[in-house]
C-alpha positions in Angstrom: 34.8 -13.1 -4.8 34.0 -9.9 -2.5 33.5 -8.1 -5.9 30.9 -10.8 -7.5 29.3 -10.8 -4.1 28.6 -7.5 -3.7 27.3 -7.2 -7.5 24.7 -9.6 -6.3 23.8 -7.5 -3.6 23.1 -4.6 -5.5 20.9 -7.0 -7.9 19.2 -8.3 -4.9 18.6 -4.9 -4.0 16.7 -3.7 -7.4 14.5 -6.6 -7.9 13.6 -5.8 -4.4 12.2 -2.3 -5.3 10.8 -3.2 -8.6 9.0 -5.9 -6.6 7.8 -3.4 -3.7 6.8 -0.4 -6.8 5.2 -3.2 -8.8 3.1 -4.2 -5.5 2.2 -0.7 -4.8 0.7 0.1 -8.0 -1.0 -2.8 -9.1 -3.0 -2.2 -5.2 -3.5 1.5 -6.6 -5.3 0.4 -9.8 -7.5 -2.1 -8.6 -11.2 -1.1 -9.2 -12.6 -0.2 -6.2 -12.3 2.1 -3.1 -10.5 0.6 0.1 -12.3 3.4 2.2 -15.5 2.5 1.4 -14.9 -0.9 2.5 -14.4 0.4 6.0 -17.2 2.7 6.1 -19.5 0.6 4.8 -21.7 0.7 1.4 -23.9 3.2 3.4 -21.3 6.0 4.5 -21.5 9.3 2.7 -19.1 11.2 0.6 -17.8 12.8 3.2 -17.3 10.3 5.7 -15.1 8.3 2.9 -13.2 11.7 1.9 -12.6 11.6 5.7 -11.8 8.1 5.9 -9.3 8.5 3.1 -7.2 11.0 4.7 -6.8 9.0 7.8 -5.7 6.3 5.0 -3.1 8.6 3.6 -5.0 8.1 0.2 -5.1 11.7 -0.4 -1.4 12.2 -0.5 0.6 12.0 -4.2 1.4 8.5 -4.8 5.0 9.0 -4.6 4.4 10.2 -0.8 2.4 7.6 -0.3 5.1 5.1 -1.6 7.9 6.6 0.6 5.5 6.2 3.7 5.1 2.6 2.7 9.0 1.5 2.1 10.2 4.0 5.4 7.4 2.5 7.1 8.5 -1.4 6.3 12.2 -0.9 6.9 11.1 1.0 10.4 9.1 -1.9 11.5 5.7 -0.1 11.1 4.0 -1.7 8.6 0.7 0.0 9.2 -3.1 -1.8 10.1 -4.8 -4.8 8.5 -7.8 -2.5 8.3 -9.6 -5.8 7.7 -8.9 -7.0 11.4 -7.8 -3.9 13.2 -4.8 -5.2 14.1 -1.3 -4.3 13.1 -0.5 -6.3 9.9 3.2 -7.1 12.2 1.0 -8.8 14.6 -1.3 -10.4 12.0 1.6 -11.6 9.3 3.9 -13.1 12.1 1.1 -14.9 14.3 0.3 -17.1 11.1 4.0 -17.1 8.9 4.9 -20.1 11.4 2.0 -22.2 10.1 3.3 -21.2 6.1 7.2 -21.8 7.2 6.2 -24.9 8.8 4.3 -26.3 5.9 6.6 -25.0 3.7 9.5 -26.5 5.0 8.7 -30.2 5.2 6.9 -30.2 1.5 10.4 -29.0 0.4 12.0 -31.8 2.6 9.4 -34.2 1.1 10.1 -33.1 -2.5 13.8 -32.5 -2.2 14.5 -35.8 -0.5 12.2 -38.1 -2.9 13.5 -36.3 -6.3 16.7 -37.4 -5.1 15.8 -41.3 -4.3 13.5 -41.2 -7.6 16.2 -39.7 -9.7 18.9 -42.1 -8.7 16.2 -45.0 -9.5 15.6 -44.3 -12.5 19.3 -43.3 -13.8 21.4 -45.5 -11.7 20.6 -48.9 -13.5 18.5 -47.3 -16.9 15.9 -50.3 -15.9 13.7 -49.2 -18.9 10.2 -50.1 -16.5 11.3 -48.1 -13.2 12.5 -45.0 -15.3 9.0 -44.8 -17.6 7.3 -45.3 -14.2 9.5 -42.4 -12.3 9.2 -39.9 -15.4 4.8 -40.9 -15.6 4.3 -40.6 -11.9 6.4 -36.9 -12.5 4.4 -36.1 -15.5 1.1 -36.4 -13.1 2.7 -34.0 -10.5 3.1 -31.5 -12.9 0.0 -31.7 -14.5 -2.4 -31.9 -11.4 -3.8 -28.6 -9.4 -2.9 -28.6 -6.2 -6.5 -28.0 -4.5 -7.7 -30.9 -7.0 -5.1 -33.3 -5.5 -5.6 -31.9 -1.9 -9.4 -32.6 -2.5 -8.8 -35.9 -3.7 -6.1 -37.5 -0.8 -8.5 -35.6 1.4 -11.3 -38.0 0.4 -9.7 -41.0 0.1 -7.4 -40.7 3.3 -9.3 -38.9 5.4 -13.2 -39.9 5.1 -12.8 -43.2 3.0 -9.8 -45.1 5.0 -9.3 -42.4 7.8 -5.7 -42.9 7.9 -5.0 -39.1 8.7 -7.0 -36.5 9.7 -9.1 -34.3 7.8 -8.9 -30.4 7.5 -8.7 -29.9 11.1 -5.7 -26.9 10.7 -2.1 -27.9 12.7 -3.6 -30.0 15.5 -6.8 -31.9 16.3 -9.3 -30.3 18.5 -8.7 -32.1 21.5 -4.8 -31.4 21.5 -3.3 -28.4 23.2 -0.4 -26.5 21.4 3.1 -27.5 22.9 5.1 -24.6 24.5 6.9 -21.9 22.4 9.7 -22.3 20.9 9.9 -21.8 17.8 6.4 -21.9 16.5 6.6 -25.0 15.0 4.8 -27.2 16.0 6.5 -30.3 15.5 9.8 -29.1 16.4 8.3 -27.4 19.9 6.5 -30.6 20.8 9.8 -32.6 20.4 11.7 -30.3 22.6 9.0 -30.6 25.1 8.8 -34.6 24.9 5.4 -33.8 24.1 5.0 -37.1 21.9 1.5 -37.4 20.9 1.7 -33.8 20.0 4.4 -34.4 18.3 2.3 -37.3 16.5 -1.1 -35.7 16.0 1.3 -32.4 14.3 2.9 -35.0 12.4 -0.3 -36.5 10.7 -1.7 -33.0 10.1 1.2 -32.1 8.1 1.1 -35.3 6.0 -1.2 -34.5 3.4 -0.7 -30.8 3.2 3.1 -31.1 2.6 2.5 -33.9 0.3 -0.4 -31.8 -1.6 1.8 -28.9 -1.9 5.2 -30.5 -2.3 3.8 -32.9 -5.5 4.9 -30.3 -8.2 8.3 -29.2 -6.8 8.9 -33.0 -6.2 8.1 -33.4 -10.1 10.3 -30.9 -11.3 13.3 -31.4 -9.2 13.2 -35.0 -10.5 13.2 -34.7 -13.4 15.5 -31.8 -13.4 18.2 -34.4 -11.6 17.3 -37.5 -13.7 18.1 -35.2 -17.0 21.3 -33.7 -15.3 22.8 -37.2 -14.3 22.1 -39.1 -17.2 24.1 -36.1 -19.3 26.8 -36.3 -16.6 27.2 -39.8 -16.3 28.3 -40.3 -20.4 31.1 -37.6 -19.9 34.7 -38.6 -20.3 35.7 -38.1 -16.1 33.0 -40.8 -15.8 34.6 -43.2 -18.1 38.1 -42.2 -16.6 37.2 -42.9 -12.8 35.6 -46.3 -13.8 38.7 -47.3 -15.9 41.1 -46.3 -12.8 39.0 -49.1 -11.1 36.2 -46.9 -9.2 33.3 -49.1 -8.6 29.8 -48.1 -10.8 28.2 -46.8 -7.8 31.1 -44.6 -6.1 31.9 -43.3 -9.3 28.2 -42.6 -9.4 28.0 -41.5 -6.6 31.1 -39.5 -6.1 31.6 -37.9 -9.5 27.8 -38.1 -11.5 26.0 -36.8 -8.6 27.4 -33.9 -7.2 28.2 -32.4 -10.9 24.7 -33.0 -11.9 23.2 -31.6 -8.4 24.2 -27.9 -8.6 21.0 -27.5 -11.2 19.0 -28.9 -8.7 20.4 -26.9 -5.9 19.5 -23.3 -7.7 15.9 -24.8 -8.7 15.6 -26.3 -5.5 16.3 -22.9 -3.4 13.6 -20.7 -5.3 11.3 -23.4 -5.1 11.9 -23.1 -1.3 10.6 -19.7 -1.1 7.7 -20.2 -3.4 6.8 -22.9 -1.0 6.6 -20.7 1.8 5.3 -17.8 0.0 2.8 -19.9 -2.5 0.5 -22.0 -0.5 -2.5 -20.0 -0.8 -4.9 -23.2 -2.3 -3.3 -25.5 -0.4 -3.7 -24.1 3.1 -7.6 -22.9 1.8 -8.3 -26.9 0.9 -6.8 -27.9 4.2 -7.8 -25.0 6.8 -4.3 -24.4 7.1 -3.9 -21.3 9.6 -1.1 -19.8 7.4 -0.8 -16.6 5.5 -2.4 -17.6 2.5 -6.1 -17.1 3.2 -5.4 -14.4 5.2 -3.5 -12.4 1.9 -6.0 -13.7 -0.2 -9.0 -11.9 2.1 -6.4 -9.0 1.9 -6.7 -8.9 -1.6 -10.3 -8.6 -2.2 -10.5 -6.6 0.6 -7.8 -3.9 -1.1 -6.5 -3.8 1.8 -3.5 -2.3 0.7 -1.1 -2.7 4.3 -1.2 -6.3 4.2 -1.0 -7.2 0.6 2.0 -4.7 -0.1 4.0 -5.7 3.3 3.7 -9.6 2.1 4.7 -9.3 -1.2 7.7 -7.2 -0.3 8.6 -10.1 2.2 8.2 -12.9 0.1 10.3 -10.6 -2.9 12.8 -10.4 0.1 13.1 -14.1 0.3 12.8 -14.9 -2.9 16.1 -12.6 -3.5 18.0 -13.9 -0.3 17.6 -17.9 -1.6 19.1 -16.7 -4.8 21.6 -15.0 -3.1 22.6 -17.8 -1.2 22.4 -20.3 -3.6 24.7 -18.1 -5.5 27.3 -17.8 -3.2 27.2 -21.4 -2.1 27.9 -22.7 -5.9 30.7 -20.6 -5.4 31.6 -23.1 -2.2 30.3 -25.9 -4.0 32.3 -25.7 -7.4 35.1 -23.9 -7.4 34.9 -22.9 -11.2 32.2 -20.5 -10.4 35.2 -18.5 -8.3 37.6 -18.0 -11.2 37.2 -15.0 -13.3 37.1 -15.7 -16.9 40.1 -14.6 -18.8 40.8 -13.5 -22.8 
């Protein structure tokens, strides 16, 4: 077990630095001049050549790579020359606002593929499943920003049910005390309930927007895993012992049919997280998204390196976890294979 565990590490570990080269590089080769952008279309030669060297742009690119990994794993991941602030302060006064949305359009998709799925395999009612399966067709055919436009319209300015694209909270409400940085959860320590509320509502249509896809996939993911697992033999076995349809549904279907769904489900977590660039643009979401995408027109080369190397970071440490917890999950995954 400590053996496969450690082999993962060291996987982890590589697609971490092809990710960080891969960022570094494709920054390098991007038309352009990052100097000039901070000098201004006016500056001379000289002034840029000047500007450069106080970049580090001068160096060899393999210097300038070993500045940019010793720099990350030292905590000093340089200036967002785009603010003037260090991109640490930038990237963690706006990663709450991406974590938070992140984490409750997973909760919305994860939750729902699981109701949906069980609808439409449970009882095989022919009108519920071609309903579930079109509804999940749609989700994974619409753009995000078009279906963020769209609820925006209709929910928003047509019926007003929620707000519009007002960021985390309205403009009258005051931000509940720190906690955690999330909203929602720091109002609810606080008893602050109408911040609690008005977070609440601002999250609604964001998560849902961003959540649509994942929610789409997962379902039918599940749906096509129980309905292969429910004609196996152990099904037929359990029923004929005289296990009810639903527990042995539920007891023997469902969580063979769910490790699928739990690798899929914990990379889409981090591409929740890390992916929201449209969505927060469409609802003026404070997260990370439009501030990377500014970045990246903007070549500036701190920010956009020090977030992709992050979000590779968490992309490997779901997998990594989801690895290990099949191995808690089904115990076949522990047993070496033998000749």
């Amino acid at each position: 077990m400590f053996k496969t565990i450690g082999g993962k590490i060291g996987g982890a570990a590589l697609a971490v630095f092809g990710a960080s080269l891969l960022a570094f590089l494709f920054m390098r080769v991007l038309p352009g001049n990052p100097a000039r952008l901070i000098v201004g279309p006016l500056a001379t030669d000289q002034a840029i050549k000047e500007q450069e060297k106080a970049m580090g742009l001068d160096q060899p690119l393999y210097v300038q790579y070993w500045r940019y990994i010793k720099g990350f794993f030292t905590g000093d991941w340089g200036f967002a020359f785009s603010t003037g602030q260090p991109v640490k302060h930038e990237l963690f006064a706006r990663l709450p606002a991406s974590i938070e949305l992140g984490l409750y359009a997973f909760l919305f998709a994860f939750v729902f593929a699981v109701v949906f799925a069980l609808l439409a395999t449970y009882r095989r009612r022919p009108v519920v499943d071609g309903s579930i399966r079109a509804v999940s067709f749609f989700g994974l055919g619409t753009p995000p920003f078009w279906f963020g436009l769209i609820v925006l319209l209709l929910f928003s300015e047509v019926w007003h049910i929620f707000p519009g694209p007002d960021g985390r909270l309205s403009q009258n409400t005051a931000p509940p005390p720190t906690y955690t940085h999330l909203y929602t959860i720091d109002a609810l320590l606080a008893g602050q309930w109408s911040t609690e509320w008005d977070a609440i509502r601002h999250l609604v249509l964001p998560a849902i927007t961003l959540g649509l896809a994942t929610w789409a996939f997962l379902t039918r993911l599940l749906r096509a895993n129980l309905l292969d697992t429910s004609r196996e033999h152990f099904i037929v076995v359990a029923r004929s012992k005289g296990l009810g349809r639903w527990s042995a549904f539920r007891g023997h279907a469902l969580p063979n049919a769910f490790l699928p769904t739990l690798t899929a489900g914990a990379l889409l977590f981090a591409q929740l997280i890390a992916g929201s660039v449209l969505v927060e643009k469409v609802f003026n979401w404070p997260g990370v998204g439009g501030f990377i995408s500014d970045s990246i027109l903007r070549q500036d080369y701190s920010v956009v390196q020090t977030f992709v190397l992050l979000s590779a970071i968490l992309y490997v440490v779901m997998n990594l976890f989801t690895d290990i917890l099949y191995g808690v999950v089904d115990p076949r995954v522990r047993v070496p294979v033998t000749k």
